[in-house]
N, C-alpha and C positions, 0 to 999 in steps of 0.2 A: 806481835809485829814490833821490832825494832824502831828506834825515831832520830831523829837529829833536829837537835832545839839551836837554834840563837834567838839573839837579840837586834843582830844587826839589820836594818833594814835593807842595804843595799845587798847585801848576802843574800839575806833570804829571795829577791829576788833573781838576782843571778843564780840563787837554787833551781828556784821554780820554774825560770825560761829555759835551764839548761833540761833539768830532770822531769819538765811536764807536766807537774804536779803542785797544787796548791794545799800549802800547810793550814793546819787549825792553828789559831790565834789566843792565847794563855797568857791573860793579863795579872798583872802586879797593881802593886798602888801606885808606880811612877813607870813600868815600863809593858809591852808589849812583846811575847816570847813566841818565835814564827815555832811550830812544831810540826817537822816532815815526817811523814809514814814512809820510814827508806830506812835499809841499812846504814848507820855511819857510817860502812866502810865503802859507801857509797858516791856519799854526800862529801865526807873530809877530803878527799883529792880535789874537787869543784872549788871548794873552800878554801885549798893549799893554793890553787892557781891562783883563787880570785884577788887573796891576799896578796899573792907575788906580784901580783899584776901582769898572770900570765892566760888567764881566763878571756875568750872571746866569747859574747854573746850576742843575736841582733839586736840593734841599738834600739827598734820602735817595739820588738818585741819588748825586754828589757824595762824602757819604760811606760810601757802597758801594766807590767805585770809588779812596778811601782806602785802605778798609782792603785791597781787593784789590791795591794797590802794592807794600803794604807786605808782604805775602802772598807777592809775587814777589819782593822784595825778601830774605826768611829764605829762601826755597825757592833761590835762587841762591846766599845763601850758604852753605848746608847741602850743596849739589853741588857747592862746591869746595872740603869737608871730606871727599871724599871720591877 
């Protein structure tokens, strides 16, 4: 299966609310890398908008799916304090 990685937090959410779909989370030493089980040629139009600032998404969905990143985000690195 195909993937589409970033880094950006606000992206990957505006991935996930748009595409439905929650990435696995692939850390570094200083950063967090959201990775989508999606074709890129799926995900980089989403991406093209979001950056244009021509992407709508809803707003409480949106930041639901913030704070749920960032959620995966402490929960992975709390499991590799262990």
């Amino acid at each position: 299966m195909s993937t589409y990685r970033t880094s950006d937090l606000a992206l990957a959410a505006a991935l996930k609310t748009t595409l439905r779909r929650s990435p696995a989370v692939e850390l570094t030493s200083r950063f967090a890398e959201f990775v989508f089980s999606v074709d890129p040629s799926d995900a980089q139009p989403i991406a093209d908008r979001f950056y244009t600032d021509e992407l709508t998404v809803p707003a409480r969905r949106f930041a639901q799916d913030m704070r749920d990143l960032k959620s995966l985000i402490f929960q992975a690195r709390g499991s590799n304090d262990h």
